[in-house]
Residue, then its C-alpha position, 0 to 999 in steps of 0.5 A: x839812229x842808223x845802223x852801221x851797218x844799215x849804211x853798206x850797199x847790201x841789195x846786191x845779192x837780193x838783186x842777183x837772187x831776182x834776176x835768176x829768179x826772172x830768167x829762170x822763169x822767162x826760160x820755162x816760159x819760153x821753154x813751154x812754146x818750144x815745146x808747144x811749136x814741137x808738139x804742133x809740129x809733131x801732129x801736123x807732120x802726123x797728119x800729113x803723113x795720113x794726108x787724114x788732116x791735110x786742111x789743118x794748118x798752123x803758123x807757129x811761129x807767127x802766134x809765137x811772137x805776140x808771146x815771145x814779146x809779151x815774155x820779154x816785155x814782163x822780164x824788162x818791167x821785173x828787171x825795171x822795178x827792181x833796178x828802180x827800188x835800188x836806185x832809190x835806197x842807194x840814194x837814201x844811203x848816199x844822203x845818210x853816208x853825206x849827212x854823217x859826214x857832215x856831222x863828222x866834219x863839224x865835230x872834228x873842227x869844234x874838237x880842234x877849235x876847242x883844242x886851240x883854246x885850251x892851248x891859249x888858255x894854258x899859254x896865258x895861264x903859265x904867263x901869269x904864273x911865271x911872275x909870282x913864282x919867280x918871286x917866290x924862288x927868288x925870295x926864298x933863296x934870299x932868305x935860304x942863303x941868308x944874304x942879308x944875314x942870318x934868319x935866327x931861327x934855323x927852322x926858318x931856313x929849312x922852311x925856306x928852303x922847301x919853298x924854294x925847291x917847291x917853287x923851283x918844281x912848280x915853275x919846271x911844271x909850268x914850263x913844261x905846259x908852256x911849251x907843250x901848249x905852244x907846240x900844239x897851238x903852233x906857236x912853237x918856233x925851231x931857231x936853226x943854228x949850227x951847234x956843238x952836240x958835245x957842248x949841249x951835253x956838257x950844259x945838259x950833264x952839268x944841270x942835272x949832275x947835282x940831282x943825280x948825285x943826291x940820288x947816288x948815280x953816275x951819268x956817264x958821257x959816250x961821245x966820239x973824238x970827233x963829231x958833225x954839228x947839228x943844225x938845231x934849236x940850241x934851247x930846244x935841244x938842251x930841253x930835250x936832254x934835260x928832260x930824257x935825263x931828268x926821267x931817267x934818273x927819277x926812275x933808276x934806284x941809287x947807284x943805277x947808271x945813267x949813260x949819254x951817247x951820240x955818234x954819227x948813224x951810218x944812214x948820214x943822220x945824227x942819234x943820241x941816246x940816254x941808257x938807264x939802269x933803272x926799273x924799266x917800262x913793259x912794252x905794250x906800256x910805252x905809248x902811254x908814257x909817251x902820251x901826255x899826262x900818262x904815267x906808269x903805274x907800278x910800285x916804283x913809280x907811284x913813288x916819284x913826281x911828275x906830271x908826266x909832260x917830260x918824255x912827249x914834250x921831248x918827243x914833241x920837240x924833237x918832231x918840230x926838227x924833223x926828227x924821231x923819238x922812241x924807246x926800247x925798254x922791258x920791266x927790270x931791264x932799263x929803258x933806251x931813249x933814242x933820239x933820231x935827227x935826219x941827215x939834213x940837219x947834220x953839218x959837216x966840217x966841210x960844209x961849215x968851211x964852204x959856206x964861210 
């Protein structure tokens, strides 16, 4: 296999080394009949001035050129065959830089083909598994609320209710891998609707409220009297909410808080955020939450569940609106999740009343 760095161009220097090496020669060279026209010259001058050797007579500069000529002619053969040996492994390096990229190329779409089908296989999987789960917790709460009368034995209800919530986690993995396959697949559509931010919130504080109580936490509500509308997915957006809080309670000990804000940024853009007090991440760790599947490994959160979808699912759904998400975090200090729409897709009441 080729050397990389067998690749670069490396025949400048040895060229320029050849060269200075020719021109230094063709000048000691031409240096040589200089000095041999001077010293013919010195003697016939010599000679003339005894008039001893007046019938001596030699035209140098006529028996110069043959060797001028044959100096320069050798200097062009040297400068000629090198600059061919170089033509030649350039050429062989054109070829070996043409045929990795072609190899490269082809690699990258098997890489992106094969990207495809594992995103397909993932969609129609999670399709089949939606129907017997759906059937599993619908079933098990039947039997866990006793509606159709009691169970009789109470561990009966008790099991039931640990398939039920099992199901329940099930299906949230499930739709989690949905989604992000169908982002990567682009089949993921962003449904622009003009909504309420404070309304989503509220949907998203609600949802979520009964695991935090079960966790001893506070999620606190920040918003502003008065806020634009956000043109957005309304289930996608939710999504995201539900997510970033769902992490952030996972990861922040009884009577932590969690907060929610949103206001207006002074750029004309719309920013929500969700401020836990939890065990926070170390920086140089935070693209690896943000990657899929990646998952912290401290001792805090070895303990907790997870398929580590959350955080670049929210991250990828906020990218299919355009927007930006990123966190700010140190161990022990909670983290910051910052949502970032741009100002394109905030709605004034203005613009409302003039549209209408």
């Amino acid at each position: 296999m080729q050397d990389s760095g067998k690749l670069q161009f490396r025949d400048t220097g040895w060229f320029r080394k050849l060269a200075n090496q020719d021109l230094a020669l063709a000048a000691l060279f031409f240096a040589l009949i200089v000095f041999a026209f001077v010293t013919f010259d010195f003697v016939d001058r010599l000679f003339l001035f005894t008039r001893s050797l007046e019938h001596l007579e030699v035209d140098e500069w006529i028996a110069a050129v043959p060797a001028l000529a044959a100096a320069a002619g050798w200097y062009s053969w040297r400068r000629w065959r090198a600059e061919a040996r170089l033509t030649r492994k350039l050429a062989a390096n054109v070829e070996i830089l043409e045929n990795t990229t072609e190899s490269l190329t082809e690699a990258k779409g098997d890489a992106e083909r094969a990207s495809r089908a594992k995103s397909e296989f993932l969609a129609n999987m999670s399709h089949e598994l939606r129907t017997p789960l759906n059937a599993i917790i619908g079933f098990s709460e039947v039997i866990k609320d006793e509606r159709l009368g009691p169970v009789g034995t109470p561990a009966y209800g008790e099991y039931a209710e640990k398939i039920h919530e099992s199901g329940l986690h099930l299906l949230d993995l499930v739709n989690d891998i949905l989604d992000l396959s169908m982002v990567e697949a682009g089949a993921a559509d962003v449904a622009d609707e003009v909504v309420e931010v404070s309304t989503i919130v509220d949907a998203a504080v609600r949802l979520i409220g009964q695991t935090a109580a079960k966790r001893s936490l506070k999620i606190e509500r920040d918003l502003p009297d008065r806020l634009p509308m956000l043109r957005a997915d309304p289930r996608k957006l939710q999504q995201i909410l539900l997510n970033l809080l769902s992490n952030a309670i996972k990861f922040t000990p009884p009577r932590g808080r969690v907060r929610l804000k949103a206001w207006n940024s002074e750029d004309g853009g719309f920013v929500i955020q969700v401020v836990d007090t939890g065990v926070g991440i170390a920086p140089e760790d935070i693209p690896k939450a943000l990657s899929h599947f990646g998952r912290i490994g401290n001792v805090f959160t070895r303990q907790q569940g997870g398929s580590g979808l959350g955080l670049p699912l929210a991250k990828t759904l906020v990218e299919l609106h355009g927007g930006s998400l990123d966190l700010q975090s140190a161990v022990g200090q909670g983290t910051t999740a910052t949502i970032r729409f741009p100002s394109a897709r905030v709605v004034q009441s203005g613009d409302l009343s003039s549209t209408a």
